[in-house]
C-alpha positions as CSV (number, residue, x, y, z in Angstrom):
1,X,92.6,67.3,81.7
2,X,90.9,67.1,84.8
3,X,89.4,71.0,84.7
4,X,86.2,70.9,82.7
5,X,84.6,74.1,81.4
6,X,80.8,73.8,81.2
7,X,80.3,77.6,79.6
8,X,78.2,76.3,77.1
9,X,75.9,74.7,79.8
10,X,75.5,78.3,81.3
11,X,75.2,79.6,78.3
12,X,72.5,77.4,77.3
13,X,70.7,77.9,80.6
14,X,70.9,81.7,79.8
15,X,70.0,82.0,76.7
16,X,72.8,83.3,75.3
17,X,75.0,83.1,71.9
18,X,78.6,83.4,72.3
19,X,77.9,86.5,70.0
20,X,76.0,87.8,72.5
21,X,78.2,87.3,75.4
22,X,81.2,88.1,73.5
23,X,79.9,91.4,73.3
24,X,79.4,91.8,76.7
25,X,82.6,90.2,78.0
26,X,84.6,92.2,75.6
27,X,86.6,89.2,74.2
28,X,87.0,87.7,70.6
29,X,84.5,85.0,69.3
30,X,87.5,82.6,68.4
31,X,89.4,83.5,72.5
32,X,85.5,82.6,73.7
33,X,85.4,79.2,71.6
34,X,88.5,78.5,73.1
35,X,87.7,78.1,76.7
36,X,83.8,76.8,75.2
37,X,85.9,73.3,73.6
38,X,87.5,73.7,76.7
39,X,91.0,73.9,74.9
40,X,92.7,76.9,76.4
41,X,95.3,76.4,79.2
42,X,94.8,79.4,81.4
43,X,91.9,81.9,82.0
44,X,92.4,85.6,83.2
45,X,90.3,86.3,86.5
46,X,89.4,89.5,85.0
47,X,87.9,87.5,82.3
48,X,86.2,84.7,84.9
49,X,84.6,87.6,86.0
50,X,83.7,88.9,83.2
51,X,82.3,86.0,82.2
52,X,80.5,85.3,85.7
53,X,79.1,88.5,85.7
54,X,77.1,88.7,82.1
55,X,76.3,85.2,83.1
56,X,75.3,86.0,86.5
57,X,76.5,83.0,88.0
58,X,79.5,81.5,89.8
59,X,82.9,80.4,88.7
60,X,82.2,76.9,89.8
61,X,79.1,76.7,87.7
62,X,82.0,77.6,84.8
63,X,84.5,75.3,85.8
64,X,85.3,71.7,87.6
65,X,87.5,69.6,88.3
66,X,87.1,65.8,87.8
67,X,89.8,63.5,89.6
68,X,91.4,61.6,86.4
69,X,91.7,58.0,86.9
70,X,95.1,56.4,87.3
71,X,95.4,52.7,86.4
């Protein structure tokens, strides 16, 4: 998939357990693992900002895109 989610990078950089920020972002500890493996297929804005906010950073430090090669 060509959208990578680099949570755990911000995460990292802040210090911050998905305990922690699951607590703050008011979602479950598996839905936060989730978009950390960067398995889920959709993400609420409400929870982007969530996230962006107890993170205090910006969506596009959370996500990216990547062009896929195509041979």
């Amino acid at each position: 998939m060509p959208i990578i989610v680099n949570l755990d990078v911000m995460m990292a950089k802040r210090k911050m357990s998905l305990n922690e920020l699951s607590e703050k972002v008011d979602l479950t500890l598996s839905n936060l693992s989730i978009l950390k493996t960067g398995k889920a297929k959709a993400i609420r804005f409400s929870t982007l900002e969530a996230i962006c906010k107890a993170l205090n950073c910006q969506p596009a430090d959370i996500l990216e895109y990547v062009e896929e090669n195509k041979n």
